[in-house]
C-alpha positions as CSV (number, residue, x, y, z in Angstrom):
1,X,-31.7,3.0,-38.4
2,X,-35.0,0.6,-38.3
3,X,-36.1,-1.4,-40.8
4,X,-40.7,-1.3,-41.4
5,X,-42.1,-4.8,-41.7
6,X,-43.4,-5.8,-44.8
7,X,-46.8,-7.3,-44.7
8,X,-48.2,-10.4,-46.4
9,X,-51.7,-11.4,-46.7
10,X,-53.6,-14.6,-47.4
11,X,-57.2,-16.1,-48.7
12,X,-58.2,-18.3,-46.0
13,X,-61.1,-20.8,-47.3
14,X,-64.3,-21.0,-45.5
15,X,-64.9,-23.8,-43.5
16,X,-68.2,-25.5,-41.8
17,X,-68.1,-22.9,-39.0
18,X,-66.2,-20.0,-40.4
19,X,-66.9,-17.7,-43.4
20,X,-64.0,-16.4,-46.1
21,X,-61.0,-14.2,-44.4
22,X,-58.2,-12.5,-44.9
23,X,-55.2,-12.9,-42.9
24,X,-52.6,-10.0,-42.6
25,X,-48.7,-11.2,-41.5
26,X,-46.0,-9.2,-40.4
27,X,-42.9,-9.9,-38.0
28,X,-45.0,-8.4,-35.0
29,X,-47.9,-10.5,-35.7
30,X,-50.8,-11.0,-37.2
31,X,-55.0,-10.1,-37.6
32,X,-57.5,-11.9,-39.7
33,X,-60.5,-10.4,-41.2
34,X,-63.7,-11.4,-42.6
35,X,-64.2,-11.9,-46.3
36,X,-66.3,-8.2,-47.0
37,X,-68.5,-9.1,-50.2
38,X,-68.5,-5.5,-51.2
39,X,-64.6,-5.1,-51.8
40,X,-63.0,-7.3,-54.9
41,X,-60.3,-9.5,-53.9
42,X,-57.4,-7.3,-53.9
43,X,-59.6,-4.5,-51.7
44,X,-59.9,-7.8,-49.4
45,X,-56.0,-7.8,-48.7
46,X,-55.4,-4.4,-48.8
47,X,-58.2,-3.7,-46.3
48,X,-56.7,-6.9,-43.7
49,X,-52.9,-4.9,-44.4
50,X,-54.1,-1.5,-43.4
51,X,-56.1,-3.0,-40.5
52,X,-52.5,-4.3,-39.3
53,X,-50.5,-1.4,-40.4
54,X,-53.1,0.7,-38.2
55,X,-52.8,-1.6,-35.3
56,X,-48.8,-1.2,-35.3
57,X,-49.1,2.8,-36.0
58,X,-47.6,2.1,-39.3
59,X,-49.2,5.5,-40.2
60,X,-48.1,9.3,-40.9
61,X,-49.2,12.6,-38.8
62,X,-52.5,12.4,-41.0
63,X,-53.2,9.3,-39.5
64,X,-53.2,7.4,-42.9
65,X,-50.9,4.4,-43.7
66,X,-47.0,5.8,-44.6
67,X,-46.1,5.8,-48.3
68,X,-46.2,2.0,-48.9
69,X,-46.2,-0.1,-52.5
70,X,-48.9,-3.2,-52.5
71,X,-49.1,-5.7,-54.9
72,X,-49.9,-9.5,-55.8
73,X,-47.7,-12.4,-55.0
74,X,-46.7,-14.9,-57.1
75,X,-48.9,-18.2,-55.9
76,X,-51.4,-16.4,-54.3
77,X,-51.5,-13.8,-51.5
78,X,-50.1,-10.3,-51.5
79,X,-47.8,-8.0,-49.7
80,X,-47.7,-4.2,-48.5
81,X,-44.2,-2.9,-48.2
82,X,-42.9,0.4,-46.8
83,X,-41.6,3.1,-49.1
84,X,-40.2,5.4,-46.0
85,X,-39.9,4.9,-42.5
């Protein structure tokens, strides 16, 4: 038996030569994405999550992400966790 990562994301601040962007965490690693002004904030997080979970093939025979729960963190930030494996 295996344990799935959880994943954890982060608002990282623009700077002078950088725009707004999301950073996605797991054990394995990590990816950053720009800041999309078409999602809301917790689209933002969700969208740099599934961009990781897709990269690890953290998905079902449909393709789409396996049964997962995603919410806000306390402090900022927010995490995707795996329902099944």
């Amino acid at each position: 038996m295996y344990a799935l990562q959880a994943i954890t994301t982060k608002y990282l601040a623009p700077t002078d030569s950088r725009g707004a962007r999301i950073k996605a965490t797991a054990a394995c690693g990590s990816i950053t994405a720009p800041w999309n002004h078409a999602l809301n904030a917790g689209e933002n997080h969700y969208a740099a999550a599934r961009q990781l979970a897709g990269q690890n093939d953290w998905t079902d025979d449909t393709g789409d992400i396996r049964p997962h729960a995603f919410g806000a963190l306390p402090g900022g930030g927010y995490v995707l966790a795996f329902l099944t494996r």
